[in-house]
N, C-alpha and C positions, 0 to 999 in steps of 0.2 A: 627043408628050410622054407620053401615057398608055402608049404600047406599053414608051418608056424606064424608067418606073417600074416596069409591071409586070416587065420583063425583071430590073431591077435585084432584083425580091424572090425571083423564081425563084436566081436566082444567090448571091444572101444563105443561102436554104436550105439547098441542096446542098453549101453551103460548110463551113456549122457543122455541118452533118450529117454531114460528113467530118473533123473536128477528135474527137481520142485525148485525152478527161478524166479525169483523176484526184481523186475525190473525197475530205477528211479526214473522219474520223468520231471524233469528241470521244470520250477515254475508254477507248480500245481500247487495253489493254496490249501488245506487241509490236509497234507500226505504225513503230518508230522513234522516235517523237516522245514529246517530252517533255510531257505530259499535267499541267494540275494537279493536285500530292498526289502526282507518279512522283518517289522520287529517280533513276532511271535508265528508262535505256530500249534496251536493246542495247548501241549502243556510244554513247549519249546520256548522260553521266554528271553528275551537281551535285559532285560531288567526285571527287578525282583522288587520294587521300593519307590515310592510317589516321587521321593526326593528326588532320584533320579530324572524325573523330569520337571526339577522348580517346585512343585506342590511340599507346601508345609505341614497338612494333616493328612494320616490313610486311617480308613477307618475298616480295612479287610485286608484279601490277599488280592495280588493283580492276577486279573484274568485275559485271556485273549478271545477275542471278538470271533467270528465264522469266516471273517472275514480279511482276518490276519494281521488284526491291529487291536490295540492296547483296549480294552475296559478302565476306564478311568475313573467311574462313577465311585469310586471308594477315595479317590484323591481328592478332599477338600480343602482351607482353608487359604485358597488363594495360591497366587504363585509369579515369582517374579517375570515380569513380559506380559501379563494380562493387561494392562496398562490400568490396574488400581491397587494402590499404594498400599501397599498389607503393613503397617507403623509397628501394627505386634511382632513381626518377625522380624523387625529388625530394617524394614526398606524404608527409605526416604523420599524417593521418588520411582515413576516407573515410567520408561519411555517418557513420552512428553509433559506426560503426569508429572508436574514438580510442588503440588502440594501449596502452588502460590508462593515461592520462594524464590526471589533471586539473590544475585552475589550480594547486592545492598542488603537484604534484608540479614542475609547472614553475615553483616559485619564488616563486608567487604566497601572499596571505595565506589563511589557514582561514578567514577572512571573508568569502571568492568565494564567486561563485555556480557556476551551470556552465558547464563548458568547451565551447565549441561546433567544429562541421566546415565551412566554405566549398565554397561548388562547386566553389573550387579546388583543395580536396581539402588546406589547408589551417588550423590552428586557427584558432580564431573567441576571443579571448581577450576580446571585449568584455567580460563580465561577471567575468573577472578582475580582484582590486586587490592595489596591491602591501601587501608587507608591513608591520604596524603596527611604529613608533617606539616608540612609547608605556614607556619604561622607570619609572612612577614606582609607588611605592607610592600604597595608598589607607588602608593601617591600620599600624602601628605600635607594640606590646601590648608590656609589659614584665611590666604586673599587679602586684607588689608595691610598687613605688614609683614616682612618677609620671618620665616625662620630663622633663628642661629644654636648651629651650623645648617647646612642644606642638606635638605632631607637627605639622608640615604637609609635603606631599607634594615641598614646593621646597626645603624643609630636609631636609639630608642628613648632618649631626653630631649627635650629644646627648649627654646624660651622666643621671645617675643615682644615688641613692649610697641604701643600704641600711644597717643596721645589722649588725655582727658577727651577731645571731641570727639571718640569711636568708644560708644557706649553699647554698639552690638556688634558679631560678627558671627561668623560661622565658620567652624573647623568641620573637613572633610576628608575621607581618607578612602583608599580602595586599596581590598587585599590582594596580593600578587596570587594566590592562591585562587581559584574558581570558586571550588565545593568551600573555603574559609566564609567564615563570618564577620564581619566586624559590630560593634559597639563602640557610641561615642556617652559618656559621662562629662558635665551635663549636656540634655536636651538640647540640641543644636535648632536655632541660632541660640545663642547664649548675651543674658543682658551682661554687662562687664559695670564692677565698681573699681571705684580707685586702691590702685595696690595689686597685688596678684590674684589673680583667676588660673588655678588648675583645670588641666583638662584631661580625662585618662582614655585611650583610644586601647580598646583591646580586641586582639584578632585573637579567635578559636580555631584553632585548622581544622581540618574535618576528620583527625582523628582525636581531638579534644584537647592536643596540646595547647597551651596559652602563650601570646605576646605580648607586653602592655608596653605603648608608649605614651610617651608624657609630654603636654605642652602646658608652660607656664606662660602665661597672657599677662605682659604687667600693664595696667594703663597708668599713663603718669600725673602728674599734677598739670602739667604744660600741654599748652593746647603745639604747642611744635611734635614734627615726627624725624623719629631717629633712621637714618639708612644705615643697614654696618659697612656700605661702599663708599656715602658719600658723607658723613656725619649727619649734622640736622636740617633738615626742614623746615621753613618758617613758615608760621601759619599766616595765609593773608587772607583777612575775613571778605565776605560776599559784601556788593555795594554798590552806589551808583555815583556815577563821575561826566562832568562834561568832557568831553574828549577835544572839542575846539573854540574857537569864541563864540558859537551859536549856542544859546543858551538852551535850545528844544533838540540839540544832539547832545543827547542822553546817554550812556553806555551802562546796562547793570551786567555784572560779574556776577557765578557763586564762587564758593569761597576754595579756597586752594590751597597747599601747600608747594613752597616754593625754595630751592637748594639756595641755600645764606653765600654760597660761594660758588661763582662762575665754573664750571668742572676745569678739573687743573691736568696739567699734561701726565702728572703720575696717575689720576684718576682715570683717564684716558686708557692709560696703558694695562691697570691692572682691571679692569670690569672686562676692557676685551679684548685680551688678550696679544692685540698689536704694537707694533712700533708706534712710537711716538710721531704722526709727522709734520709737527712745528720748528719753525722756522727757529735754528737756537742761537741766529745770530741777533734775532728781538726778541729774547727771552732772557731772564738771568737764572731762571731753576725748573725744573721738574714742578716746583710747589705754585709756579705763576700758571696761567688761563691757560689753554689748552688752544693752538691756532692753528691757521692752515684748514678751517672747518667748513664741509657744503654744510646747503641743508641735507642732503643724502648722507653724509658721516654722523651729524647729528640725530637724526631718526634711526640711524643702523645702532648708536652707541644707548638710544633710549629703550628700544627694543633688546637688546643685551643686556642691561641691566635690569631690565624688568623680568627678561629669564634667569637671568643669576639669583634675583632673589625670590624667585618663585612667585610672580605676581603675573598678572595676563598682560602679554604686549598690549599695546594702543595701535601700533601701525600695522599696514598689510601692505605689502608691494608684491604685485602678481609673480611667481614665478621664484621669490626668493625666501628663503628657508634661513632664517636670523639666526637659528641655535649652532648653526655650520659655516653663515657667512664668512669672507676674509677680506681684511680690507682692499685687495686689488680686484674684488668684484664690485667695491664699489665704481659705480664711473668716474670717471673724470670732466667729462663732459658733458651738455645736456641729456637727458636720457625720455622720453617718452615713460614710458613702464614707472622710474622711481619718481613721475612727476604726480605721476596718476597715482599717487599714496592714498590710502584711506586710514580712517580712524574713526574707533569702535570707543567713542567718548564714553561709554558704561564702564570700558575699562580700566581697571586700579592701577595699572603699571604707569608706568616714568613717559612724559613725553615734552613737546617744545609749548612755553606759555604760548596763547593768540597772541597776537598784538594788544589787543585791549587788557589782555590779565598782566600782558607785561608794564601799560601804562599804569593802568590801577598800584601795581604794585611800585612801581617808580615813586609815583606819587604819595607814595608815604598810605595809598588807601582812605581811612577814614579816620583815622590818629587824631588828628586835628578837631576834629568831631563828631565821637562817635554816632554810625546811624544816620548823620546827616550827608545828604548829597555833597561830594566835593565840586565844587565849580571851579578853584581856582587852579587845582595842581598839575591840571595839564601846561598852565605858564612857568613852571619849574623850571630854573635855570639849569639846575642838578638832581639827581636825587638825591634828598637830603637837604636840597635848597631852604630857608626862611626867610629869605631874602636880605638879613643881612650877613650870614657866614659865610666864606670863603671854599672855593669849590677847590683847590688846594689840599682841604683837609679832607675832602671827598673821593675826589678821582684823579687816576694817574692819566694824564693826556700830554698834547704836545709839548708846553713850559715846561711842565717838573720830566718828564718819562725819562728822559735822557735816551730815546729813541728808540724804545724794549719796554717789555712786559715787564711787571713786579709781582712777585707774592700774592695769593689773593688773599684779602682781607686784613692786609697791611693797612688800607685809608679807616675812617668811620664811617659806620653803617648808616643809612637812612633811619625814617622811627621804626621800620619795620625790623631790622636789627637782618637788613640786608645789604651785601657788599658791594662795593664795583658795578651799583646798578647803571653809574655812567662812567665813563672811563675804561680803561686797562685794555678790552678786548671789545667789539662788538659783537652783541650779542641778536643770534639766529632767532626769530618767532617762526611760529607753524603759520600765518597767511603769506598767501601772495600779494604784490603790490597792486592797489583798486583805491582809488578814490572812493572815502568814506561813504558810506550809507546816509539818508540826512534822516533826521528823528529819534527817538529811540530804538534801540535795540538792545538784547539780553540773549549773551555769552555766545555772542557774534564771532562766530568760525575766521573771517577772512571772504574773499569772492573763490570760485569751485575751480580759478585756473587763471592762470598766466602764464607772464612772460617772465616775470622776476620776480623774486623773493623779497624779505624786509628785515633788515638787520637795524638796531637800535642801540642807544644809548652811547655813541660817541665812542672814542680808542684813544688807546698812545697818541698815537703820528698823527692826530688832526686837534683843532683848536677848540676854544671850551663853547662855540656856538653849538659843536655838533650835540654837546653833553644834555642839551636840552632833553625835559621830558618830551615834549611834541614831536623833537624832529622822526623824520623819518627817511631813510636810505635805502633805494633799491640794492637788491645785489639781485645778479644771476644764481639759482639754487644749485648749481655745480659748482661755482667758482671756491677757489680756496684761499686767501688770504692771511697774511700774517699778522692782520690784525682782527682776524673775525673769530670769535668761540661761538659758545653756547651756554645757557644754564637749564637746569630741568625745573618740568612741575610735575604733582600728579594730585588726584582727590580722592 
């Protein structure tokens, strides 16, 4: 047994001893074999096809390099990732390569972002959006006279009507859209004839839908203007007037439009939006003057109307915001800030006559003779005075009132075919009280500051001296009184 084992190990020896091995050795470029990290390996290849690596033409077989990597020289006609745009195959862009094309150009809104490349050598439009709709207006400006109704961006009709004396104006409009367009028909400013003047505003949104809105401009035969808040306007023409018995104090006005009626406590109420707050034990309607008035309610109500009907305020009071005002922000009492008012006289909106536009216009103007200087009518007993009619038929004051307001424009109008210029209520001017200026002047503001204000042309509860054109009555610009209104002007 022993001798068969060992024979069996000798024989084992000789045997493997005589066995031809071939060792691998990891890593050796050239052995054949495909090594990990070799794409080839002789005639060992991981791919067979240019395609396989992006290339759009082969023009042979692939071969492997000495060196264990791909021969490519047979792979031409470009190839996605080279970063140039093969358009034959089918790419639109490559890498950063985008061929000069952004989201706008392809259709997209101004609103994108940027346009991207895929690996597939295709755009990347994700951060493209499409084009905006958006056709509406967001403003709507006429300026001389107000729209009806007020603008809103879903109303697309209006009209407007003008007097004979606004022969040009200019409609403006801005689209609530950014990238929109707008067009106005005709050329703005626009000459205006009598009768109606179309105007056609149309916005293109920026993906070429269309808006068109419409404004009809009528101007009328009458040099008067229409409010749709407060009825008409009386036109009082520009001119010159002595103001007192010095013949070389001069006063020249331009010409103005001036409310035929004192604002009334319903007018009060509905322009802005507050209570009423006149005194209704000297009142007999809603339809009588409007009392209980500073000059701070009066500039706050002028500047409200003037944004209600889309026209520019006239006042600026530091610090206050007219479109939000309420009346318990107005003061009660003197205030620093509402004394220090300004006014932007370029402006078309509503505000309180000077003193001088309110004497001119008491005065009947130049009725009397057209063009020619008035000397006399600042001696008016009334307005409407000729000296021999009865101021009775004119103004409601202490005799007739029965100790209250009436109706405005219950009496007869002056020749300007304006109401209650003396009587009913006293009426607020925009100066403060100053002894007159001596000489001529033209469209004389007032002095830049006082202590009080100047309410004019007589009331109810006092006697027919006050009714006088000349006179003139301090008030404090806080105070509020039940005999004091206001009427408006603008130009």
């Amino acid at each position: 047994m022993r001798f068969m084992l060992i024979a069996i190990s000798v024989i084992s020896f000789f045997l493997l001893g005589s066995c031809d091995t071939k060792a691998k050795t990891v890593g050796s470029c050239g052995d054949g074999f495909l090594d990990p990290g070799e794409p080839c390996d002789g005639s060992q290849l991981t791919a067979t096809a240019c395609s396989e690596f992006g290339y759009y033409v082969q023009t042979g077989e692939l071969r492997c390099n000495s060196d264990c990597t791909f021969e490519l020289s047979m792979c031409t006609g470009g190839r996605c990732g080279d970063r140039t745009i093969q358009t034959v195959h089918g790419e639109s862009c490559d890498g950063d390569k985008l061929d000069g094309q952004t989201c706008v150009t392809l259709g997209f809104s101004q609103g994108s972002g940027a346009l991207g490349c895929t690996e597939a050598c295709v755009f990347d439009d994700t951060e493209c959006v499409p084009k905006r709709t958006n056709a509406d207006l967001t403003t709507l400006e006429v300026g001389r006279a107000p729209l009806i109704p007020v603008f809103s961006a879903g109303t697309t009709s209006y009209t407007m009507t003008v007097p004979m004396l606004v022969t040009e104006l200019s409609v403006t409009a801005a689209a609530a859209d950014t990238y929109a367009s707008v067009s106005i028909a005709p050329t703005q400013p626009m000459t205006l004839s009598l009768g109606d003047n179309p105007v056609t505003v149309t916005v293109t949104a920026e993906s070429g839908e269309q808006k068109v809105y419409s404004v009809l401009v009528t101007q009328t035969a009458t040099p008067d203007f229409e409010s749709p808040n407060l009825g008409t306007l009386k036109y009082v023409p520009g001119g010159t007037f002595q103001r007192d018995p010095t013949p070389t104090n001069l006063s020249t006005v331009s010409a103005f439009w001036m409310s035929r009626y004192e604002i009334t406590r319903a007018q009060w109420a509905s322009v802005t939006g507050w209570s009423d707050p006149s005194d209704i034990g000297a009142s007999s309607g809603t339809g009588d003057p409007v009392q209980m008035m500073s000059w701070y309610d009066a500039i706050a109500f002028c500047n409200k109307l003037s944004l209600l009907e889309g026209l520019t305020p006239v006042y600026v009071v530091s610090g206050v915001d007219f479109s939000t005002l309420t009346y318990s922000q107005i003061p009660a009492t003197d205030d620093a800030t509402w004394n220090a008012a300004t006014v932007n006289w370029a402006a078309e909106g509503y505000r309180l006559p000077t003193e001088m536009e309110w004497m001119w216009a008491a005065m009947g103007a130049d009725t009397t003779n057209p063009g020619a200087t008035n000397t006399t009518g600042f001696a008016r007993a009334f307005a409407g005075s000729t000296g021999s009619n009865v101021i009775d038929d004119y103004a409601w004051y202490m005799t007739n009132s029965s100790g209250k307001t009436h109706p405005a424009g219950t009496k007869i109008p002056n020749e300007l075919g304006l109401f209650d210029l003396s009587g009913n209520v006293y009426e607020r001017v925009w100066d403060w009280h100053g002894t007159y200026p001596t000489g001529p002047v033209t469209d004389y503001p007032g002095p830049a500051s006082g202590t009080h204000g100047e309410v004019r042309g007589g009331s109810w509860r006092l006697n027919a001296s006050y009714c006088e054109v000349a006179i003139r009555i301090m008030d404090p610009q806080h105070s509020r009184s039940n005999d004091v209104g206001f009427r408006v002007v603008r130009r």
